[in-house]
gemmi code that builds the backbone of each chain (N, CA, C; Angstrom):
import gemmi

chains = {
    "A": [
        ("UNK", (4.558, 3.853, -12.207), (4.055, 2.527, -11.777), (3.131, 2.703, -10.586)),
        ("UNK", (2.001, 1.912, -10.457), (1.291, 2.082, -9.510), (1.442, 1.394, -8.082)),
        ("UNK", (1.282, 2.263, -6.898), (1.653, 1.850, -6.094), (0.817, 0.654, -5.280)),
        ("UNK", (0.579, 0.112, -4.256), (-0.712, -0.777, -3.616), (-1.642, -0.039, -3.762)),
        ("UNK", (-2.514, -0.810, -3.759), (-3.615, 0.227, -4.084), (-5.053, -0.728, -3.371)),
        ("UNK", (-5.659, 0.077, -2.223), (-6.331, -0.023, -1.441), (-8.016, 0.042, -1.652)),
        ("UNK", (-8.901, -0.770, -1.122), (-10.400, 0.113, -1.151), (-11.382, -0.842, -0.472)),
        ("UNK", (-12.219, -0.129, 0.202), (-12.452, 1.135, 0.308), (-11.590, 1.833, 1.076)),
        ("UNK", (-11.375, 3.559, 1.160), (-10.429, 3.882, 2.608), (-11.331, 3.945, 3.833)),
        ("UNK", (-12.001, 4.776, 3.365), (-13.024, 4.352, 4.788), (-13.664, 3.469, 5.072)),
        ("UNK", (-14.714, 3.027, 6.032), (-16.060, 2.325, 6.302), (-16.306, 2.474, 7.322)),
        ("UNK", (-17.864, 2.914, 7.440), (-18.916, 2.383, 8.684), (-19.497, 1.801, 8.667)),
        ("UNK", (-19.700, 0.802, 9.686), (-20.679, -0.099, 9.414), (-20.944, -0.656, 11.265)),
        ("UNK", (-21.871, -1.096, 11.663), (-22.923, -1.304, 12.791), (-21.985, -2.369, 13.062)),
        ("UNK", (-21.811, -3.119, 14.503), (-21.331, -4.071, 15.281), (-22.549, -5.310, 14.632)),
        ("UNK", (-21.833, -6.604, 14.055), (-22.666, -7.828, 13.437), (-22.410, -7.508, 12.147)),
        ("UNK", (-22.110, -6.913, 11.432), (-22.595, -6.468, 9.895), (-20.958, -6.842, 9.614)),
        ("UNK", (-20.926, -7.696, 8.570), (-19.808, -8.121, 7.596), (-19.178, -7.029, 6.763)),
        ("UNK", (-17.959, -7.265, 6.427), (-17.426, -5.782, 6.154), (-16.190, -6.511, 5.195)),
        ("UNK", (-15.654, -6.216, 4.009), (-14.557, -6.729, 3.228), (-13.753, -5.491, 2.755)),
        ("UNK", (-12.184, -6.302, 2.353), (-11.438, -4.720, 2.356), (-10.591, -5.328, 1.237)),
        ("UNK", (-10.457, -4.508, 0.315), (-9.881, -5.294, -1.207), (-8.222, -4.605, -1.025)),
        ("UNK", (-7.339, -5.683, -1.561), (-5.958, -5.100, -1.564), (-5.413, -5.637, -3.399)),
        ("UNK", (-4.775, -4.826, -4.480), (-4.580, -4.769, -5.373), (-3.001, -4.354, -5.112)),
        ("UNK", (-1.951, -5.736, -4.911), (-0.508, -5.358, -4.251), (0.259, -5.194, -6.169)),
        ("UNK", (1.461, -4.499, -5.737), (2.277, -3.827, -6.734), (2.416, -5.138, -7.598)),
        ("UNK", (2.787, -4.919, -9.050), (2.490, -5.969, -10.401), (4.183, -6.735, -9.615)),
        ("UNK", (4.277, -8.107, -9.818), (5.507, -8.456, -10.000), (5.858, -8.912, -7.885)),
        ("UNK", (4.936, -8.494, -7.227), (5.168, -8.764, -6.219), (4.882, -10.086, -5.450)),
        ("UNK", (5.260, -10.958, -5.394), (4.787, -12.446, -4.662), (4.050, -12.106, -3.469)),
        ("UNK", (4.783, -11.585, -2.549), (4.701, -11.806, -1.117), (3.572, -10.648, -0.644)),
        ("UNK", (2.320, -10.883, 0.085), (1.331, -9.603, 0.142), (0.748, -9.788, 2.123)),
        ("UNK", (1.051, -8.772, 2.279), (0.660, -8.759, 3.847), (-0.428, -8.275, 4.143)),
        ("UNK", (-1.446, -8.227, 5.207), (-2.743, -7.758, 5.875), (-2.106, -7.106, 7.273)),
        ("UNK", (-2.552, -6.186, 7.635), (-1.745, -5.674, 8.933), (-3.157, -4.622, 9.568)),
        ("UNK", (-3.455, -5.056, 10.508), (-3.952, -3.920, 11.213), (-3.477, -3.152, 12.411)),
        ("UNK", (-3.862, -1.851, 11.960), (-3.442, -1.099, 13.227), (-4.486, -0.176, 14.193)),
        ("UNK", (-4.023, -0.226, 15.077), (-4.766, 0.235, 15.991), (-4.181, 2.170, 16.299)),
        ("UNK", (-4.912, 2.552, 16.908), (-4.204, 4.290, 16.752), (-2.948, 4.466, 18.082)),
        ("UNK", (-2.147, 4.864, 17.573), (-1.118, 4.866, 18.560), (-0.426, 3.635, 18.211)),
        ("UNK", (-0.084, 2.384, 17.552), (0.412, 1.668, 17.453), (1.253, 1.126, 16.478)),
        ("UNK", (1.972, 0.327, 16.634), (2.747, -0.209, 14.669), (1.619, -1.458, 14.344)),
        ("UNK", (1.885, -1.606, 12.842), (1.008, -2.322, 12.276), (1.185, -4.128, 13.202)),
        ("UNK", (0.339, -4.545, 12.901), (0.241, -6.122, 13.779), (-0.350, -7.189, 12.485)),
        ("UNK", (0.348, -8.103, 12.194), (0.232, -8.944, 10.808), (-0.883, -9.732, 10.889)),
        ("UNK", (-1.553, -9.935, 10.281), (-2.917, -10.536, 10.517), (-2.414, -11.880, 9.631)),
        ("UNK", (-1.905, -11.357, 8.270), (-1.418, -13.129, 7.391), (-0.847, -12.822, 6.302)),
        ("UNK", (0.038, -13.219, 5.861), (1.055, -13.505, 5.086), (0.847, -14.141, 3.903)),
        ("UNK", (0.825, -13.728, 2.750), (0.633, -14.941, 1.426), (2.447, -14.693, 0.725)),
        ("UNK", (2.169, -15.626, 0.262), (3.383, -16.329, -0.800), (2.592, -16.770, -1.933)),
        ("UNK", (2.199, -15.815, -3.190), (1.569, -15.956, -3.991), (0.231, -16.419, -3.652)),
        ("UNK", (-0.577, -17.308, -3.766), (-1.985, -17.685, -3.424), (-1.904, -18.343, -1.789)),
        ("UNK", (-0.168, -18.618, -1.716), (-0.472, -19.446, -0.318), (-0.553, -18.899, 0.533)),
        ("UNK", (-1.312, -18.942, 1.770), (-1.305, -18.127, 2.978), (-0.314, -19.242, 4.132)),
        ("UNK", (1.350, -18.296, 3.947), (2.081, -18.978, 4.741), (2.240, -18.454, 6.410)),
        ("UNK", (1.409, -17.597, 6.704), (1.601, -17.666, 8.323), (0.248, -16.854, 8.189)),
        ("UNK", (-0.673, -17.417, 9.028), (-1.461, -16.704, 8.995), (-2.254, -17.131, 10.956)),
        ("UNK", (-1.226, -16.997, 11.671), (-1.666, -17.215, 13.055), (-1.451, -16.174, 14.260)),
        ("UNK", (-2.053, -15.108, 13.306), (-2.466, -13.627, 14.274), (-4.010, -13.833, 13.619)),
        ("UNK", (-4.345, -14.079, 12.832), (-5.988, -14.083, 12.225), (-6.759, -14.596, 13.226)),
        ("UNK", (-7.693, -13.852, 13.519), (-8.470, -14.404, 14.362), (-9.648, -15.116, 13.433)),
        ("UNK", (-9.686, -16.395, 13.398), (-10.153, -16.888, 12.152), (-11.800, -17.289, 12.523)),
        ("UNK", (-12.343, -17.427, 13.414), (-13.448, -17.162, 14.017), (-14.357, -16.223, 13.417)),
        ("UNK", (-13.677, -15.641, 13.281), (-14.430, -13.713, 12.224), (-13.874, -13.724, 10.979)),
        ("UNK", (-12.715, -13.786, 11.174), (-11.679, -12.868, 9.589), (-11.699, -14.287, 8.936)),
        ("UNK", (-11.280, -13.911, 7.687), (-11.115, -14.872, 6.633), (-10.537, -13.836, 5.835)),
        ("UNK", (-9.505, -14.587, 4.867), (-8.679, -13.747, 3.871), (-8.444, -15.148, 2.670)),
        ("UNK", (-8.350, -14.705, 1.384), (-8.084, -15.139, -0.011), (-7.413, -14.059, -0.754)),
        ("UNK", (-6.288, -15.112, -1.721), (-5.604, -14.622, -2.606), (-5.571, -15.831, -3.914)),
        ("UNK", (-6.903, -15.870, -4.256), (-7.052, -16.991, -5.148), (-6.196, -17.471, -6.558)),
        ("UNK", (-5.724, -15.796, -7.211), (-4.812, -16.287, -8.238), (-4.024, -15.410, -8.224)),
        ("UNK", (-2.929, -15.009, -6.828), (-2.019, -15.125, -6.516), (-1.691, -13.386, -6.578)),
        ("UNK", (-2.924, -12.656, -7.112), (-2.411, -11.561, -7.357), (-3.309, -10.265, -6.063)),
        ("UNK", (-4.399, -10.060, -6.447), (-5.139, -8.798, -5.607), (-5.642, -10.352, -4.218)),
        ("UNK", (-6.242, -9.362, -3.026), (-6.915, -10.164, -1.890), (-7.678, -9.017, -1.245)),
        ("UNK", (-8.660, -9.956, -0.764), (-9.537, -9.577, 0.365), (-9.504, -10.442, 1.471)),
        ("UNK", (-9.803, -9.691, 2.343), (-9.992, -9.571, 3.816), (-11.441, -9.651, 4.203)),
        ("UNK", (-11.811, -10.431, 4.614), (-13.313, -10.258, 5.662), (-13.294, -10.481, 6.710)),
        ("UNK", (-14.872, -9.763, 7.218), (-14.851, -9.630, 8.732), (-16.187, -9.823, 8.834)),
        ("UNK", (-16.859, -10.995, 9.380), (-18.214, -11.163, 9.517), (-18.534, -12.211, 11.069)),
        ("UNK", (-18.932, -11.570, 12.013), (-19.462, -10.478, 11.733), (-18.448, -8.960, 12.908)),
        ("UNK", (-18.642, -8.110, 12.585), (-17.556, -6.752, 13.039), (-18.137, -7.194, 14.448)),
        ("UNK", (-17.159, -7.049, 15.464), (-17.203, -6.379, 16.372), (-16.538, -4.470, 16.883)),
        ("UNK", (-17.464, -4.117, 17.452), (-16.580, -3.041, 18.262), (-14.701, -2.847, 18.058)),
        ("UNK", (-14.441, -3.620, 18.707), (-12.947, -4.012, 18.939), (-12.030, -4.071, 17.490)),
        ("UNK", (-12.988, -3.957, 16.691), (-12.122, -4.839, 15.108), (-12.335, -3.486, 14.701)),
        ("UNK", (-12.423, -1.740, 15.280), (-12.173, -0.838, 14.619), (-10.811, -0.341, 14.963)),
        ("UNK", (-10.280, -0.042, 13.335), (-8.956, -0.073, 13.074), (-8.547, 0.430, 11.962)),
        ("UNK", (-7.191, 0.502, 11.362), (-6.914, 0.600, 9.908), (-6.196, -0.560, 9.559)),
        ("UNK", (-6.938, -0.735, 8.496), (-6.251, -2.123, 8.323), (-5.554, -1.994, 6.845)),
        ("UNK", (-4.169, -2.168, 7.105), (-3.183, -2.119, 5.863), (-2.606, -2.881, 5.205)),
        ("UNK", (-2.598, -3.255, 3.804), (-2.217, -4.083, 2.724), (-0.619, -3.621, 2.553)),
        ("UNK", (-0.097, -4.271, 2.113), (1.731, -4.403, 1.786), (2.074, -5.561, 0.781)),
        ("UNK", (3.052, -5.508, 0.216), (3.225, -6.081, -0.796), (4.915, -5.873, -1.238)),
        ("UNK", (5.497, -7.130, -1.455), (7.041, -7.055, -1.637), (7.536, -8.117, -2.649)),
        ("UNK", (8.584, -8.003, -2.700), (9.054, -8.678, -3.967), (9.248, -10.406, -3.427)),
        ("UNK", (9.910, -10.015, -2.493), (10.360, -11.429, -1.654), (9.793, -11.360, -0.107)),
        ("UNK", (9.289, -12.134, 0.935), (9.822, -12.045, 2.551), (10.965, -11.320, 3.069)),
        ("UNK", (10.515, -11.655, 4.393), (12.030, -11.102, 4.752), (12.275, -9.876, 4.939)),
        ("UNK", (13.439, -9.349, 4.824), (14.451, -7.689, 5.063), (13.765, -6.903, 3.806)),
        ("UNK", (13.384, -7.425, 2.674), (12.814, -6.732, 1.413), (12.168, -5.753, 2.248)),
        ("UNK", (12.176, -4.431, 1.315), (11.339, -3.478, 1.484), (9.703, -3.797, 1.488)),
        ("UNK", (8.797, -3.563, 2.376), (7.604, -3.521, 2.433), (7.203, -2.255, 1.556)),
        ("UNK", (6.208, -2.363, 0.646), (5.241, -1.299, 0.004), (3.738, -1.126, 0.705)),
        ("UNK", (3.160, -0.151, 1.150), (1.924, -0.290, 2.121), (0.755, 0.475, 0.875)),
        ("UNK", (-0.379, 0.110, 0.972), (-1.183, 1.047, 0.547), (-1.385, 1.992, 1.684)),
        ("UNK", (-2.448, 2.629, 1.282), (-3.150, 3.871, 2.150), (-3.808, 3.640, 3.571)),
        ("UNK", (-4.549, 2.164, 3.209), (-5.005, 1.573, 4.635), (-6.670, 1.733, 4.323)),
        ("UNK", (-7.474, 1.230, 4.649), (-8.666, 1.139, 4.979), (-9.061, 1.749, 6.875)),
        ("UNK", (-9.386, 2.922, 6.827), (-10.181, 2.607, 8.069), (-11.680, 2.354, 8.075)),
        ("UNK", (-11.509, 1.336, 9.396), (-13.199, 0.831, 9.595), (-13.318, 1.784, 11.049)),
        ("UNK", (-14.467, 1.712, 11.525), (-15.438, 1.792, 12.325), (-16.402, 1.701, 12.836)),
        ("UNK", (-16.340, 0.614, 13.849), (-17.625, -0.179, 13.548), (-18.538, 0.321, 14.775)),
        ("UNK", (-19.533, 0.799, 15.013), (-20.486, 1.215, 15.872), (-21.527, 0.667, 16.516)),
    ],
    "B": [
        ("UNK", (3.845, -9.376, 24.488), (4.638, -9.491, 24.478), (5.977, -8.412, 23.211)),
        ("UNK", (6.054, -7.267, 23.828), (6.284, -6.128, 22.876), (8.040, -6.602, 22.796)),
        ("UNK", (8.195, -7.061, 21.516), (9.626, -7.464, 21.591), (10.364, -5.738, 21.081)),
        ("UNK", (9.956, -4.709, 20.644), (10.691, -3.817, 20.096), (10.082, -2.346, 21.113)),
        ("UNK", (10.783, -1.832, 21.693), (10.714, -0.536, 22.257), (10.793, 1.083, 21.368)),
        ("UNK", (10.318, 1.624, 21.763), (10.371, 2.759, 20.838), (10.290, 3.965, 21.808)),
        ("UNK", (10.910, 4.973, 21.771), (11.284, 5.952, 22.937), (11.313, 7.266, 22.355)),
        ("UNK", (11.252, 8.287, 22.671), (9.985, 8.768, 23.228), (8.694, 8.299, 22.447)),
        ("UNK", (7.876, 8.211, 22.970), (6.217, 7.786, 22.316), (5.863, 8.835, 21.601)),
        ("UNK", (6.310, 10.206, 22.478), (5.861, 10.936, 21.456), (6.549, 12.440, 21.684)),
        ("UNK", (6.428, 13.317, 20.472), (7.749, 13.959, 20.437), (7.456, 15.622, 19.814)),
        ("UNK", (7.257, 16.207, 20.510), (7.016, 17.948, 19.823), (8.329, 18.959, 19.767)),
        ("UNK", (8.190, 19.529, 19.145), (9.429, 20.308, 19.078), (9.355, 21.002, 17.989)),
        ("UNK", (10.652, 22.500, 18.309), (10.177, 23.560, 16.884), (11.021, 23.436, 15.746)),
        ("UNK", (10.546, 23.654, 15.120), (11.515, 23.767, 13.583), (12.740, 24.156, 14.247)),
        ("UNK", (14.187, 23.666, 13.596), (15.158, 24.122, 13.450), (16.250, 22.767, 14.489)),
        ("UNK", (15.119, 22.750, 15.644), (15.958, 21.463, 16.722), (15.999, 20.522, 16.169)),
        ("UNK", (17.326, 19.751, 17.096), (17.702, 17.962, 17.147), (16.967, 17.447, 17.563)),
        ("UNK", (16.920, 16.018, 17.279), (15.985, 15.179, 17.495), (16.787, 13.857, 17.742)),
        ("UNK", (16.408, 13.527, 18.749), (16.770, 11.526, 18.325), (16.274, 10.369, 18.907)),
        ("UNK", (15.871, 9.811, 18.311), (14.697, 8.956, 18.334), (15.071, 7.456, 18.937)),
        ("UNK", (14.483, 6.012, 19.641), (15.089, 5.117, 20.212), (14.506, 3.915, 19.465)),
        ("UNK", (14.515, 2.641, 19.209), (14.726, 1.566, 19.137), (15.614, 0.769, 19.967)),
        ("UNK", (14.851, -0.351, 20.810), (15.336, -0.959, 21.488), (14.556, -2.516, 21.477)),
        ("UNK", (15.799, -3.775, 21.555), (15.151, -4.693, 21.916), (16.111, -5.563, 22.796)),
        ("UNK", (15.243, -6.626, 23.489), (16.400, -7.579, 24.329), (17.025, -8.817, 23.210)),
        ("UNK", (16.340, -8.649, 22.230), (16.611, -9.919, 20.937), (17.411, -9.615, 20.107)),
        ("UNK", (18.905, -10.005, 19.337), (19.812, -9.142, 18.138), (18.917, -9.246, 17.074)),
        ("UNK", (18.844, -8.309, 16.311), (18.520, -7.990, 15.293), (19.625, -9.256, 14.245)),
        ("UNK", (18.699, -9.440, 13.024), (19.406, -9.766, 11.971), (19.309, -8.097, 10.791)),
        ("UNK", (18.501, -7.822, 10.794), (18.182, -6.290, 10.399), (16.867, -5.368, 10.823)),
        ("UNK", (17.255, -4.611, 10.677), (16.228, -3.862, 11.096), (16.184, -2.174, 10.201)),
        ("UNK", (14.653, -1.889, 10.050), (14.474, -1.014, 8.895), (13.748, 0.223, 9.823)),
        ("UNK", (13.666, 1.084, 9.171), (12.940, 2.509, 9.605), (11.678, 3.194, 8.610)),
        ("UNK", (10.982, 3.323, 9.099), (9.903, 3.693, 8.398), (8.933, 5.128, 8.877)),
        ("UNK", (8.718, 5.664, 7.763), (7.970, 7.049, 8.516), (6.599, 6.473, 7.825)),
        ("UNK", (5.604, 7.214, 8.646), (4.048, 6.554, 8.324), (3.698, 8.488, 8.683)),
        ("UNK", (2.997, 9.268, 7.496), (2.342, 10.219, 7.348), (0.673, 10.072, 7.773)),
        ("UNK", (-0.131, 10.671, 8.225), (-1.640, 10.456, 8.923), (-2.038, 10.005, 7.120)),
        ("UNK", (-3.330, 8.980, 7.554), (-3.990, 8.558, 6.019), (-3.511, 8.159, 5.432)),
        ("UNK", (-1.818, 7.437, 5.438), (-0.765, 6.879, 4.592), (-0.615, 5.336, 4.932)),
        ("UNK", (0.299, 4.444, 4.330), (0.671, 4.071, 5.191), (2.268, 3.921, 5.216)),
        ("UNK", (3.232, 3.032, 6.220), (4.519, 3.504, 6.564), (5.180, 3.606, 4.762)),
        ("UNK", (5.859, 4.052, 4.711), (7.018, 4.503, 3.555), (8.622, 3.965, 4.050)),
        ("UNK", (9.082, 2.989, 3.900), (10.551, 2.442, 3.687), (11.327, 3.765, 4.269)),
        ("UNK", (12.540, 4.063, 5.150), (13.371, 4.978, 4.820), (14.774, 4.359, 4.952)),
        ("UNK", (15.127, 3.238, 5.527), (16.448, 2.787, 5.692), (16.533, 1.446, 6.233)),
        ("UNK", (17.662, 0.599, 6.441), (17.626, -0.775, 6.320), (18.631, -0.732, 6.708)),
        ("UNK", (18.553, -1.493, 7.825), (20.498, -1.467, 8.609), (20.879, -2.587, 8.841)),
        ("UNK", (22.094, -3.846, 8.359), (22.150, -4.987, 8.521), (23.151, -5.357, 9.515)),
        ("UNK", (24.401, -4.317, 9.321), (25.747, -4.325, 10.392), (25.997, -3.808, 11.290)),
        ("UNK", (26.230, -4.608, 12.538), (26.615, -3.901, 14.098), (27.362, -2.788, 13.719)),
        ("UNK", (26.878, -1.498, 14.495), (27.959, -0.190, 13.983), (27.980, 0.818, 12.912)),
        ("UNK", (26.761, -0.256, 11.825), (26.849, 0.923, 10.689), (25.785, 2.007, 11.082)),
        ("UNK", (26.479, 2.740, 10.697), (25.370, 4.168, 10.009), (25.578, 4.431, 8.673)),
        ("UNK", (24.274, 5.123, 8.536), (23.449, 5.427, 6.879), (23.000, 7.362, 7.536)),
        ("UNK", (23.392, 8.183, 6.776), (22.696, 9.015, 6.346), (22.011, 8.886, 5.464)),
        ("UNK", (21.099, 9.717, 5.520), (19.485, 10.276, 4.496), (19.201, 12.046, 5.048)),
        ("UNK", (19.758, 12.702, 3.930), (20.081, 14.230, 4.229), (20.424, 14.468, 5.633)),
        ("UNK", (18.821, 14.928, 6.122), (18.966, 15.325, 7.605), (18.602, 14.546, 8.543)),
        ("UNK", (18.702, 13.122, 8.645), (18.094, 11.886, 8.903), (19.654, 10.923, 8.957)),
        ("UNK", (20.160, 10.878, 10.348), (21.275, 9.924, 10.421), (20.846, 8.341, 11.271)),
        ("UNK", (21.364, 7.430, 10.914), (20.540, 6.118, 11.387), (21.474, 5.384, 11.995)),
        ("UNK", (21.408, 4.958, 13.179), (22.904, 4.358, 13.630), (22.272, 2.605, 14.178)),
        ("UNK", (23.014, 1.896, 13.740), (22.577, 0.384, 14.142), (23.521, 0.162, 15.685)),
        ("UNK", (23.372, -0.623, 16.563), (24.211, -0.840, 17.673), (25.065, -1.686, 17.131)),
        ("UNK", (26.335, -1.595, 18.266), (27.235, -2.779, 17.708), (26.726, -4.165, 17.912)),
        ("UNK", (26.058, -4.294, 18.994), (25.768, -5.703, 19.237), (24.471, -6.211, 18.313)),
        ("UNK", (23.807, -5.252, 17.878), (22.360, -5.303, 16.848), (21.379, -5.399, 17.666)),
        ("UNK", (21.440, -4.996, 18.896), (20.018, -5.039, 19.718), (19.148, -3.595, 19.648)),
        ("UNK", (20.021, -2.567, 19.257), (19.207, -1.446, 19.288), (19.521, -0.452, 18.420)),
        ("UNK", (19.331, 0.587, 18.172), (19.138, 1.411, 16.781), (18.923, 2.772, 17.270)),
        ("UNK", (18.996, 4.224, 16.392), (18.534, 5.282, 17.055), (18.619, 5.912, 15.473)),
        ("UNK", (17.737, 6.932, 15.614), (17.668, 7.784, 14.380), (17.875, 9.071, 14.415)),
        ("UNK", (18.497, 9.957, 14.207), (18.816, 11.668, 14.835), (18.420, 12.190, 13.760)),
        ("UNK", (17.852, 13.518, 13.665), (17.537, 14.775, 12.651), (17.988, 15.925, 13.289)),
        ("UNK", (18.950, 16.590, 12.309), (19.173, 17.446, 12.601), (18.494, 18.712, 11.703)),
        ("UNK", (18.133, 19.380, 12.191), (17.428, 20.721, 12.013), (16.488, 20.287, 11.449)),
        ("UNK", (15.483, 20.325, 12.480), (14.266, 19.437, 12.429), (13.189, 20.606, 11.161)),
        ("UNK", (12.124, 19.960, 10.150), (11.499, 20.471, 9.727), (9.965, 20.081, 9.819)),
        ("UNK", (8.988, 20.992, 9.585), (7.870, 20.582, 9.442), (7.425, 19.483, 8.727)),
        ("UNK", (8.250, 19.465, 7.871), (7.684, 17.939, 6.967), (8.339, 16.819, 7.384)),
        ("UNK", (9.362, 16.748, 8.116), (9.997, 15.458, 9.447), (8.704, 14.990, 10.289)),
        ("UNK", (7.146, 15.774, 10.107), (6.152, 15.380, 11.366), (5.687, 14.019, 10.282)),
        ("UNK", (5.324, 13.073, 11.463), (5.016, 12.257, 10.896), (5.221, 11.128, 11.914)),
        ("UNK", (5.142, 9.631, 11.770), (5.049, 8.609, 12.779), (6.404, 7.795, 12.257)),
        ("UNK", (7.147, 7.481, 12.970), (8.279, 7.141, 12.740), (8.934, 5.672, 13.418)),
        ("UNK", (8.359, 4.491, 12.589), (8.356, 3.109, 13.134), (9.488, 2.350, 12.907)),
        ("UNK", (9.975, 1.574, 13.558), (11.171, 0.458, 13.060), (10.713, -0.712, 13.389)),
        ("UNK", (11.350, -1.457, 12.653), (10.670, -2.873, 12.645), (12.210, -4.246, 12.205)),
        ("UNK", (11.846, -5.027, 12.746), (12.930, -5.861, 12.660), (12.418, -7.294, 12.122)),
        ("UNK", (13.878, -7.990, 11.177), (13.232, -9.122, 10.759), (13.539, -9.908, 11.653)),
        ("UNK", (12.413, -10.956, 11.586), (12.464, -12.215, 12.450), (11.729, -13.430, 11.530)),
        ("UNK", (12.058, -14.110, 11.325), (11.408, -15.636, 10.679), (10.601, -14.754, 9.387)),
        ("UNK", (11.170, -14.162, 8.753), (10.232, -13.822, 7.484), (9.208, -13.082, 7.429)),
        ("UNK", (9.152, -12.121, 8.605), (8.162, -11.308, 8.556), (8.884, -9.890, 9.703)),
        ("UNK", (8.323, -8.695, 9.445), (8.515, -7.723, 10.080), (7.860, -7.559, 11.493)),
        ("UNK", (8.490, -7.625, 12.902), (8.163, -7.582, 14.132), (8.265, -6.065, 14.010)),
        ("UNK", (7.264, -4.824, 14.532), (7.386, -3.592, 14.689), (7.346, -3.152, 16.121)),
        ("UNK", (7.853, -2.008, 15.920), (7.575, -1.127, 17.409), (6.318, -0.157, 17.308)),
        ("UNK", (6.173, 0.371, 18.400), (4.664, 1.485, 18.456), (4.451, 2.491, 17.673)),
        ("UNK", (6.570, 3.045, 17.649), (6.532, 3.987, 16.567), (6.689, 5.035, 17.885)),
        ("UNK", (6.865, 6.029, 17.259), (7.266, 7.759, 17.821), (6.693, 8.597, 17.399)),
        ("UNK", (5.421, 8.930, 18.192), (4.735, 10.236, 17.337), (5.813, 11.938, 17.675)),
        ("UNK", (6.211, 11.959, 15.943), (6.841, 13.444, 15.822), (6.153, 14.541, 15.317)),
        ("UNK", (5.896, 15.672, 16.039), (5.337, 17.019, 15.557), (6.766, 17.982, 15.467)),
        ("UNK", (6.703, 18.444, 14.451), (7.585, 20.002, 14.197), (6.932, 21.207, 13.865)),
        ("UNK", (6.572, 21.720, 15.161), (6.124, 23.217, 15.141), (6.863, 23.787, 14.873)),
        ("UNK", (5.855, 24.758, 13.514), (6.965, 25.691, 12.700), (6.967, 27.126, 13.515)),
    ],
}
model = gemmi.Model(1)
for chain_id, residues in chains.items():
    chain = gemmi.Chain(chain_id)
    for i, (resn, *xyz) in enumerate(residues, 1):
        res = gemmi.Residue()
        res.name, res.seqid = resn, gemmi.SeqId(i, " ")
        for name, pos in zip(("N", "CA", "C"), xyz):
            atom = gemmi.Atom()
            atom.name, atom.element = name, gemmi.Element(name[0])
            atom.pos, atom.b_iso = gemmi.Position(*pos), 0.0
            res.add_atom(atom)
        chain.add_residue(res)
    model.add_chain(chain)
structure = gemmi.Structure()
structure.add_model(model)
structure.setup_entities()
């Protein structure tokens, strides 16, 4: 069975320049997380879906980021436009339920924005 | 506002040594999980602790929850090269996972 599955892993891209990060969470999973991390750190939740709904999504800095999960299954993440500061890895997760459930992570996307 | 502590930050040591690792918070846990995160990965599930007091082995990987549920510790004994890796815990709170910084572990072989 396939696990999350992430893309792109890398990116560069210039400070202003819009940047999107696709997450394809495990078949059968409702619940799909956005998390970025910074180096040296644990992941920090950017937003939360419950199938298409985005039920907490007040770490997003929504000014820049924007995220969709339109039919409930894969999502993207955008960032328009990058700052400096927004270089990171940013990691997709995906679980059966909220809660104590085991989290599944993909690989992570790192950006770097210059 | 870092609700979860994680002790040592970071952690070298040679093949064969003990190890034991910290989780700490001022808030009880309702549970709290352990996770190793490999470079280019991301974290991997290793254990899930719900009861003041319990411990869980995982081979060489013992996991002890506090009695009161505020804090946690993870020990390896006879540490191996493939134990290197980033080693996070994270606790539930309102439906989502609150994490710590994590413990960077090296095992020089």
């Amino acid at each position: 069975e396939a696990g999350v599955v992430q893309s792109p892993r890398y990116k560069i891209i210039e400070k202003k320049q819009p940047v999107a990060f696709w997450c394809n969470p495990i078949s059968g999973h409702n619940t799909l997380y956005w998390y970025r991390q910074n180096l040296g750190q644990g992941p920090e939740l950017l937003i939360r879906y419950e199938n298409e709904e985005a039920v907490d999504d007040s770490q997003l800095p929504k000014d820049r980021f924007s995220a969709e999960r339109l039919k409930g299954v894969d999502s993207t993440l955008k960032i328009q436009p990058a700052e400096l500061g927004d270089s990171a890895v940013y990691l997709c997760a995906s679980s059966f339920a909220p809660g104590r459930n085991e989290q599944f992570f993909g690989p992570g996307t790192r950006l770097t924005v210059l | 506002t870092q609700l979860l502590e994680q002790s040592p930050q970071f952690l070298s040591i040679q093949e064969g040594e003990n190890l034991t690792v910290y989780c700490n918070s001022s808030s009880v846990f309702s549970s709290l999980q352990w996770y190793r995160q490999e470079p280019g990965e991301g974290p991997v599930l290793l254990v899930t602790v719900v009861t003041g007091g319990e411990v869980k082995k995982l081979k060489r990987l013992t996991f002890q929850f506090g009695d009161a549920r505020k804090d946690s510790s993870l020990h390896i004994t006879a540490a191996q090269p493939g134990d290197t890796g980033l080693y996070l815990c994270a606790m539930d709170s309102n439906y989502q996972l609150i994490w710590g910084a994590g413990t960077k572990l090296i095992i020089k072989p």
